[in-house]
N, C-alpha and C positions, 0 to 999 in steps of 0.2 A: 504494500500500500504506500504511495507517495502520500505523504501530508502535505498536500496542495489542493486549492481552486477546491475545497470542502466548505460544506455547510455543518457548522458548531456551534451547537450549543451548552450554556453550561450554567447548571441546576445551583443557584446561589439560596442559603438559606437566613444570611446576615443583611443588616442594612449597610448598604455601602460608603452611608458617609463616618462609620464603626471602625476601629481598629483592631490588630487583632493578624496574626497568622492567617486565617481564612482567608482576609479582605488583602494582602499583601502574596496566597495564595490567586486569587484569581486576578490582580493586576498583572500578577508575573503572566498566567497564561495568557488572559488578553492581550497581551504586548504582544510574547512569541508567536500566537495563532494567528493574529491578525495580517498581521506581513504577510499569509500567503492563501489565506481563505476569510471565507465570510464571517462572523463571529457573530451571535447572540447571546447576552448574557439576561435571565431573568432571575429577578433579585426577590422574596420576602419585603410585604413593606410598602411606603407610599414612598414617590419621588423626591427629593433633596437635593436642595440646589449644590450644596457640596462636591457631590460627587462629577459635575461638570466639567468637562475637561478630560476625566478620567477615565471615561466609559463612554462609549459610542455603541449605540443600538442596544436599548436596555428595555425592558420589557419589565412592568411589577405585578405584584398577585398580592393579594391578603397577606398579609399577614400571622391572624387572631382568627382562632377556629372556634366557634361555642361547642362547647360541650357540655350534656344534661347533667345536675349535680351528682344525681345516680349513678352516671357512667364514669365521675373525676377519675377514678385507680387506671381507669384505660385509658386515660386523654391521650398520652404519647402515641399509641396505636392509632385510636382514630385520626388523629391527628393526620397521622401518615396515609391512613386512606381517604380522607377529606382532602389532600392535595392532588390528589384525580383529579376532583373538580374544575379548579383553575387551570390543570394546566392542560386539559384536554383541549380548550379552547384557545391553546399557541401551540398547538402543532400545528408542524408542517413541512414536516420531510426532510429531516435533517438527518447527515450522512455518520457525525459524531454525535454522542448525546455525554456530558460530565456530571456527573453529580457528585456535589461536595458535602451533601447530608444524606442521613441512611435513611430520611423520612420521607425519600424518593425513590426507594426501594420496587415501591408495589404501580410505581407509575411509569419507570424504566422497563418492566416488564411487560404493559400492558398498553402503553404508546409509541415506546418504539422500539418494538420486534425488528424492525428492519433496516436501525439504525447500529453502529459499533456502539457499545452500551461502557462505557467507563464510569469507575465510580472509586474517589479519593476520598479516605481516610484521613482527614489531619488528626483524631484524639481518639487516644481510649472514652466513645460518645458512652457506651454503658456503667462503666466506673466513675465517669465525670457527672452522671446522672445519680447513680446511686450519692454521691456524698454531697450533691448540691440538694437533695430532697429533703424536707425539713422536718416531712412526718418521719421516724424512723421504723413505723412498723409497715410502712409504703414504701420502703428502700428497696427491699427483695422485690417484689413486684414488677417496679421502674425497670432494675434490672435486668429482668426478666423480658421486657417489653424491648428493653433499647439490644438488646442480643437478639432478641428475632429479628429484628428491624436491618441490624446492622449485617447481620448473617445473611439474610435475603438479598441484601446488597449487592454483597459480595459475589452470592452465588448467582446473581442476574445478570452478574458484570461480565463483559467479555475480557476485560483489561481493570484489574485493581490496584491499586498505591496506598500505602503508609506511608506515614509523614517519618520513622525513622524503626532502627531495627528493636528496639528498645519496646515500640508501640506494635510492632510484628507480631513481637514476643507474647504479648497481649491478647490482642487478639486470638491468637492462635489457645493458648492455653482460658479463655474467660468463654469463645464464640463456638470455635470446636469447628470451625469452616475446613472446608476440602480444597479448597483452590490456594494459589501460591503467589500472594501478591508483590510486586515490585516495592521497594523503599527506594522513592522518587528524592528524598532530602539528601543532599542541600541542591539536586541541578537543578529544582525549579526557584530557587530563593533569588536568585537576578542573572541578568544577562551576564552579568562577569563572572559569579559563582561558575554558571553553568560552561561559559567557555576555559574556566582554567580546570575543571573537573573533568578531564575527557574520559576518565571511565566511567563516569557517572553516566554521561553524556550520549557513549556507545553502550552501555547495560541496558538505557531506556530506549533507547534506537532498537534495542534484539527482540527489546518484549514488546513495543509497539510492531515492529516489522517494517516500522520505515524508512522510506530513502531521501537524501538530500540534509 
């Protein structure tokens, strides 16, 4: 596969005018991607003047999901199948698909089948869930949620990244996932990271399959 003259898009779950790893993750890709295809990025969130300049071709979606008070212990689940919703109506036929939250798990599968399906890792999302949770008799649960979520991911993905081997390590032993994802840190951290790391450089070239 040449990564050229593609339609990409890539599944943002932050607001962009936020900082943060993520948002410093998807500047990096919009930079590299752009120079030689189309680039879409749809963000979580209402518009901010902020981020002008930074982003070209942004598309936004909700947000804020209600959820019945009955239902709170599952919010993170429905959560991730109430993002169907919004994002069924921006499709359209795009050759790469990124997601950089696992709570697009169940919408990678189901929109685009006939897209390369990639899906980035930046955090342990299930351990970072578990101890940001305030009830503690709702911790195991959370848990529980953000491992299927994150697991499905994975296994929907054609092409998966961790943000480093440390977070691999995690995954593998918390998820219990079958596939063997790439640790993409540090060559997508900036253009000069990634030019003086050439074996970063060519690792991600073998598991992507690309040329140029």
């Amino acid at each position: 596969m040449t990564l050229a003259n593609k339609k990409i898009l890539l599944l943002n779950n932050q607001g962009l005018n936020e900082s943060g790893g993520g948002v410093s993750m998807i500047e990096s890709l919009v930079f590299h991607l752009s120079e030689r295809n189309a680039v879409t990025l749809i963000s979580e969130g209402e518009a901010d003047s902020e981020f002008d300049g930074r982003f070209r071709n942004v598309k936004f979606m909700p947000k804020r999901y209600a959820v019945l008070p009955v239902l709170w212990r599952f919010a993170p689940l429905l959560s991730s199948f109430a993002l169907q919703k919004p994002l069924k109506s921006l499709v359209s036929g795009y050759d790469i698909v990124i997601a950089l939250d696992c709570r697009y798990a169940f919408a990678l599968w189901k929109y685009y089948r006939r897209s390369l399906r990639v899906y980035i890792s930046l955090s342990a999302i299930p351990l970072v869930a578990y101890h940001d949770c305030l009830a503690r008799s709702h911790r195991a649960l959370v848990f529980l949620q953000y491992c299927l979520m994150e697991r499905a991911a994975f296994q929907r993905a054609h092409l998966s990244f961790t943000s480093s081997r440390v977070h691999l390590a995690e995954v593998r032993k918390y998820e219990r996932i079958r596939v063997n994802p790439v640790v993409a840190h540090p060559f997508l951290a900036s253009r000069s990271a990634a030019n003086q790391d050439a074996a970063a450089q060519a690792e991600l070239k073998r598991a992507l399959g690309a040329e140029g």
